[in-house]
Residue, then its C-alpha position, 0 to 999 in steps of 0.5 A: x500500500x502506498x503511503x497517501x493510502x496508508x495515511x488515508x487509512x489511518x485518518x478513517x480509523x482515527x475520525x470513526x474513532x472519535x466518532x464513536x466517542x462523542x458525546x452528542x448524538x451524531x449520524x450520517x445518513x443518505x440524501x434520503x435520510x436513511x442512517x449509514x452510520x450512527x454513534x452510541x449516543x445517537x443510538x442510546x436515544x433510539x434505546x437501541x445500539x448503532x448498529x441496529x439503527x442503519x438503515x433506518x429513516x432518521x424523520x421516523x425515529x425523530x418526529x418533525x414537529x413542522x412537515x414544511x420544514x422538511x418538504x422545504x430542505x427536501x426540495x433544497x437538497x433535489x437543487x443540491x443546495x449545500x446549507x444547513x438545515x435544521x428540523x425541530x423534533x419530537x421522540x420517545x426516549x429509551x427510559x419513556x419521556x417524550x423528548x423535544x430538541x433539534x437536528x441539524x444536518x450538513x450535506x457533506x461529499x468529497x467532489x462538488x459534483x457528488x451527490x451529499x451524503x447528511x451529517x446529522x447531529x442531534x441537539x436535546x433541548x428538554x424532554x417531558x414525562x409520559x404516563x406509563x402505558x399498560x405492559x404489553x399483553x401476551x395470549x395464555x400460550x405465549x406466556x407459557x412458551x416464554x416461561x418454559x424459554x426462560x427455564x432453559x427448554x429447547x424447542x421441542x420439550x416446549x412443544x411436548x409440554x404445550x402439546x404444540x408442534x416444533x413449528x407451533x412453539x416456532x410460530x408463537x416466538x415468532x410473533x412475540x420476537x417481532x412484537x418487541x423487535x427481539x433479536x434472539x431468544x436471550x433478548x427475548x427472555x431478557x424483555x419479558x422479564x423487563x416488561x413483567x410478562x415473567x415474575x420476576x424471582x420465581x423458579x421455574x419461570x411463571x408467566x405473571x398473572 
């Protein structure tokens, strides 16, 4: 490798590095608004990780409180117009405050001709209290799959036990894994119990009543 491209290398490594390690919550994203790349901070508002979070719309995660501020920076960026643009928002928090602040995209490229990808950062302004909504309902069935999750059972003795088929117990995991957006059964047990789906303390697990 020749050393500008060494060089290169070794400037990324350090600018994604201090990237992770800001404290404000900053992205990058396409002209679209879909996260490329986002930091934990940015990811911790999200109740999320960074990873988790590309791909993603970055005006459905935060709420415009004007949609004529979007349509006009929509408009600005088809004109490759290169200003700052700044969007007040609403969200959700991780901890169930609804937040308020701004977010301030700069087009950013490295030719003029380029079409810009948007470094967003976000600026948290104040945040009020939410009443507490109901724990999430599960059925009778999903309840007693979990419990039996929870208590180390593999899928078919979860099967035999509810008298479900392999792909019945499947099914019912399924459903509550994309209620919850559940990556795998760890996080799957691990939300129950958060949520108090599953009473906590008790061995072996219980669905709460």
């Amino acid at each position: 490798m020749k050393a500008g491209g060494l060089d290169g290398v070794v400037w990324r490594n350090r600018a994604l590095t201090l990237f992770d390690r800001v404290a404000v919550p900053v992205a990058v994203c396409d002209v679209y608004g879909l996260v490329v790349l986002a930091n934990p901070a940015m990811a911790a508002e999200c109740g999320t990780t960074p990873g988790r979070l590309r791909g993603r719309d970055e005006l459905e995660l935060f709420r415009p409180q004007e949609e004529a501020q979007v349509e006009r920076i929509a408009e600005a960026l088809r004109l490759r117009h290169r200003s700052r643009y700044q969007v007040s928002v609403r969200w959700r928090s991780s901890g169930g405050a609804e937040r308020y602040g701004e977010l301030t995209a700069d087009p950013v490229s490295e030719a003029v001709g380029e079409t810009p990808s948007l470094l967003v950062m976000l600026r948290v302004d104040g945040e009020r209290e939410m009443a507490r909504a109901e724990p999430p309902r599960v059925t009778p069935v999903e309840g007693r799959v979990l419990a039996l999750l929870a208590g180390g059972a593999t899928t078919e003795r979860a099967a035999r036990e509810l008298g479900l088929t392999r792909d019945g117990v499947t099914y019912h995991l399924r459903r509550v894994s994309a209620r919850w957006d559940a990556a795998n059964r760890t996080e799957l047990v691990a939300r129950a119990y958060a949520l108090g789906v599953l009473r906590p303390g008790v061995w072996p697990p219980a669905p709460a009543e």
